[in-house]
C-alpha positions as CSV (number, residue, x, y, z in Angstrom):
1,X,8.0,-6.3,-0.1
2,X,7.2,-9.8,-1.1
3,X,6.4,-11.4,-4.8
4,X,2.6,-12.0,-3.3
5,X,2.3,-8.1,-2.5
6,X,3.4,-7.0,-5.5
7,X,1.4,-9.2,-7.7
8,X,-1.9,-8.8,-5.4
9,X,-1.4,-4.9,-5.7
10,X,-1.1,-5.4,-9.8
11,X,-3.8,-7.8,-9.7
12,X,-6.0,-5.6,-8.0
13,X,-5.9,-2.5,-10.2
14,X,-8.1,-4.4,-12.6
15,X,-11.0,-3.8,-9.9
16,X,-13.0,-0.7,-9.3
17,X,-11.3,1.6,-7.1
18,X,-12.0,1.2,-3.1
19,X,-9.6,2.1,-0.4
20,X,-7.6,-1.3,1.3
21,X,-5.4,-1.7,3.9
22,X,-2.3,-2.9,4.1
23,X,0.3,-3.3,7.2
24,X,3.7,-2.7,6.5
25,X,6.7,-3.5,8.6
26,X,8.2,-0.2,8.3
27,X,7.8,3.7,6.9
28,X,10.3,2.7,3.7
29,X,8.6,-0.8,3.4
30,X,4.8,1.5,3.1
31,X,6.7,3.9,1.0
32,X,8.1,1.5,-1.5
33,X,4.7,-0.3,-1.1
34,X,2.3,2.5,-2.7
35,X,5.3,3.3,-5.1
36,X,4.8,0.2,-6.7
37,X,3.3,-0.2,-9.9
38,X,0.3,1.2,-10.3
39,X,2.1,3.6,-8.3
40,X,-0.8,5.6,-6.1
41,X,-1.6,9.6,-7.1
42,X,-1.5,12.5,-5.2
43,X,-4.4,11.6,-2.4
44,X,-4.8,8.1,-2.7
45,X,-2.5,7.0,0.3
46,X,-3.1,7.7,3.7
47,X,-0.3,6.2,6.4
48,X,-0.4,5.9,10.3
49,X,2.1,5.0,12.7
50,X,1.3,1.9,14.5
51,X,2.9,1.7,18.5
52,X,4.7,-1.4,17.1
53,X,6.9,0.2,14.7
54,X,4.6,-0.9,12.2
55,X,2.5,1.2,9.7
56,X,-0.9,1.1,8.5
57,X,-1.1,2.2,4.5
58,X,-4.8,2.8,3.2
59,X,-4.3,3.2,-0.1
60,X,-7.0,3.7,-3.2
61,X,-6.5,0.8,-5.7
């Protein structure tokens, strides 16, 4: 995950709460992503498998 993501995500968590989106390059990469301080609760991220190898992460932030 790059320096931008991470501060973006912390950035971010100062707003009201909507879902995003977010493509990551990998399942670890989306896993590590919505682990990430604020890390997201128990129904907050949603993942899909994308027919590139990729993964979609909606997320509540």
């Amino acid at each position: 995950m790059s320096d931008s993501e991470v501060a973006s995500k912390e950035a971010l968590a100062a707003a009201p709460k909507i879902w995003r989106h977010i493509v990551q390059a990998n399942p670890a990469a989306a896993v590590a992503f919505v682990n990430r301080a604020p890390a997201q609760q128990a129904g907050e991220a949603v993942f899909s498998n994308r027919s590139d190898g990729k993964v979609d992460v909606y997320y509540f932030l």
